[in-house]
N, C-alpha and C positions, 0 to 999 in steps of 0.2 A: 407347451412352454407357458408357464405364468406371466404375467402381464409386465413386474417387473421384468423378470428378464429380457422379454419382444423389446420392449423400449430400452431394454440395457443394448443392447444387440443393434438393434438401430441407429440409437445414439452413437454408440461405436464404430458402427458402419459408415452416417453419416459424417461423423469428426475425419476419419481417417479419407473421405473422398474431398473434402472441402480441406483437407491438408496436400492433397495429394498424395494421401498413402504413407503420412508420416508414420510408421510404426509406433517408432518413440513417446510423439506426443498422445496418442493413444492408449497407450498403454501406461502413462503416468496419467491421464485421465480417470481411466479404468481401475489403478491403484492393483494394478496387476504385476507379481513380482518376476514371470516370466514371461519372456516376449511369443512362449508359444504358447501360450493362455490367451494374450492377445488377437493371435491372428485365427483363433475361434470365432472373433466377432466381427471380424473383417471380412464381409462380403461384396461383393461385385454387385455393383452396380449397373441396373441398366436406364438413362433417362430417357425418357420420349422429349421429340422438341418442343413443345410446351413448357417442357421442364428447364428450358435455358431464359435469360436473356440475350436477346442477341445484339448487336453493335456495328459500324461499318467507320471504316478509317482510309482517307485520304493523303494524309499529309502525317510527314513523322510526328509533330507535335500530338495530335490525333492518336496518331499510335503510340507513344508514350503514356498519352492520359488512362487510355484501357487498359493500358499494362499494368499503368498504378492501381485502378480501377480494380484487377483482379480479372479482367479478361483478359481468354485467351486465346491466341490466333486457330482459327478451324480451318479456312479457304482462303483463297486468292482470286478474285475473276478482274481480268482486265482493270488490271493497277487499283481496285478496291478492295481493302485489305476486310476480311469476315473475321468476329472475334465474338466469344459466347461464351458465359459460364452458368453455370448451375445456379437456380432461385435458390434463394435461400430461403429458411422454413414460413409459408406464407400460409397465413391465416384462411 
């Protein structure tokens, strides 16, 4: 696979995880006229926990702010709500 493409394919990959899988916006990303040309470059992803930030909420207010924030609830332990999402591309 040529270079462009790896990074087409990535890019793709990553847009549609950091959407959660929006097809659509992918594929008008991609400028791709069918949606099954799209899901050629939509791969699975697997992150290690490094690959998150993670966050911890107490109180609903708390839990709204991560929501806004883009985090997303993972676990529960005794009334302390766990919330992670994916880093975004860091240097």
């Amino acid at each position: 696979m040529s270079p462009n493409k790896s990074f087409r394919h990535w890019g793709g990959t990553m847009l549609a995880h950091y959407t959660n899988g929006n097809v659509m916006t992918v594929k008008k990303a991609l400028r791709h006229r069918s949606v099954l040309s799209t899901m050629k470059y939509i791969g699975l992803l697997q992150f290690k926990d490094e690959d998150y930030e993670v966050a911890t909420a107490t109180t609903v207010d708390e839990i709204k702010q991560l929501a806004q924030a883009g985090f997303q609830k993972f676990d529960e332990l005794n009334g302390i709500h766990v919330f992670r999402k994916p880093k975004k591309f860091s240097a």
